[in-house]
N, C-alpha and C positions, 0 to 999 in steps of 0.2 A: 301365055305363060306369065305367071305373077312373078314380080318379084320379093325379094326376101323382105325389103323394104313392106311392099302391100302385105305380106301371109304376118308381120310381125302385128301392123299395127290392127290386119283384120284378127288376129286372135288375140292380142291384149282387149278391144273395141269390144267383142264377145263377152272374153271373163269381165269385165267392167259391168258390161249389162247383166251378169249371170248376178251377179252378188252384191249393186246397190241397189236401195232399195227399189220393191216391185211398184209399178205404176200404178195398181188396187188399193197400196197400203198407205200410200200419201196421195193430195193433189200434185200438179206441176211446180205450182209456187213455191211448196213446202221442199217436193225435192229440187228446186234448183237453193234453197236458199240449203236446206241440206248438204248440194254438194258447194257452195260458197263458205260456207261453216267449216268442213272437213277440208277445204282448202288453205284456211285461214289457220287452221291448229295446227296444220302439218306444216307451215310456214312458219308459226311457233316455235314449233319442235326445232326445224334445221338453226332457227335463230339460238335457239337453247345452246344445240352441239356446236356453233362458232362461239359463243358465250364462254363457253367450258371453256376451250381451245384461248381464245385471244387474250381471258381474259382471268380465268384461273388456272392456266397454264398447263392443262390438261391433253395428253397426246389428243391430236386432231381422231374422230371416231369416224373413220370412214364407215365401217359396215352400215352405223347408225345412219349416214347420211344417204349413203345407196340404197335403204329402206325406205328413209324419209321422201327421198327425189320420188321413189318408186309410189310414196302414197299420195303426193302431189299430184302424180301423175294421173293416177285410178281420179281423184276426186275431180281432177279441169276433164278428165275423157268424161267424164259423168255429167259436168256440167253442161260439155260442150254437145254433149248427146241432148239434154233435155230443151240445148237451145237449138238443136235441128243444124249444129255444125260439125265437122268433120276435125282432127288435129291438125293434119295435113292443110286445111284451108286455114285455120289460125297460124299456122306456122308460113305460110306462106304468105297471108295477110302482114306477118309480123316483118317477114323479111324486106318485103315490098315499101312499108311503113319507114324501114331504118333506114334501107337506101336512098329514100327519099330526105330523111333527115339527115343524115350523114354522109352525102355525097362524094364526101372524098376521103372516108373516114373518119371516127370519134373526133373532136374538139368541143373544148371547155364551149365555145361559139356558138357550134352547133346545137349543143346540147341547150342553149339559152332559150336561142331562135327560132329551135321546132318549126321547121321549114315545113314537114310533113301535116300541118294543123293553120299553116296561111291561106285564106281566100287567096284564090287567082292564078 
C-alpha cells in the first residue's frame, strides 16, 4: 500500500513530465538549463509579490504565492528529473546537509562555519 505521501508526489512527478518540454524537442542541456531558467523567473516572481508587500505596502497575495511555490515546484521536479534525481532524495539530501550544519539548531555561528562543507 502507497502512501498519500508516495501517490501525491508520484502524480505531481507525472503531470510534470506530461507538460515540460518533450525530450525530441530539446537536447538534455537545453532542457536542464530550461528548467534552471523557469526556476530562476518564478523566484522572480515570489521576490516580486514580497516586493509589493514589504515594500509598497500592498496586502500580502497569498493566492499569487501558492501559484508561484506551485510553479517552483513543476520546474526543480523538471529539473530534478533530467538530473536522474528524485524530490524526495533532494529533500532528504537537504535535511541531512542542515543537521549536520546546525546541530543543535540555527546560530549566527553555525551558519558562518558550515560544518556540513569541512574536510574530516
Amino acid at each position: 500500500m502507497h502512501s498519500r505521501k508516495e501517490i501525491m508526489h508520484k502524480d505531481f512527478t507525472e503531470n510534470v513530465r506530461r507538460l515540460f518540454v518533450k525530450p525530441d524537442k530539446l537536447e538534455k542541456t537545453l532542457r536542464i538549463l530550461h528548467a534552471v531558467l523557469g526556476i530562476a523567473t518564478e523566484a522572480g516572481e515570489l521576490g516580486d509579490a514580497a516586493k509589493k508587500h514589504w515594500i509598497y505596502n500592498q496586502p500580502l497575495d497569498v493566492e499569487n504565492i501558492k501559484e508561484e511555490i506551485g510553479d517552483l515546484l513543476f520546474y526543480t521536479q523538471a529539473l530534478a528529473d533530467e538530473c536522474g534525481l528524485t524530490l524526495l532524495e533532494c529533500v532528504d539530501t537537504n535535511i541531512q546537509k542542515l543537521k549536520q550544519r546546525y546541530p543543535e539548531g540555527y546560530s549566527d555561528f553555525h551558519a558562518k562555519e558550515r560544518l556540513d562543507k569541512q574536510d574530516g
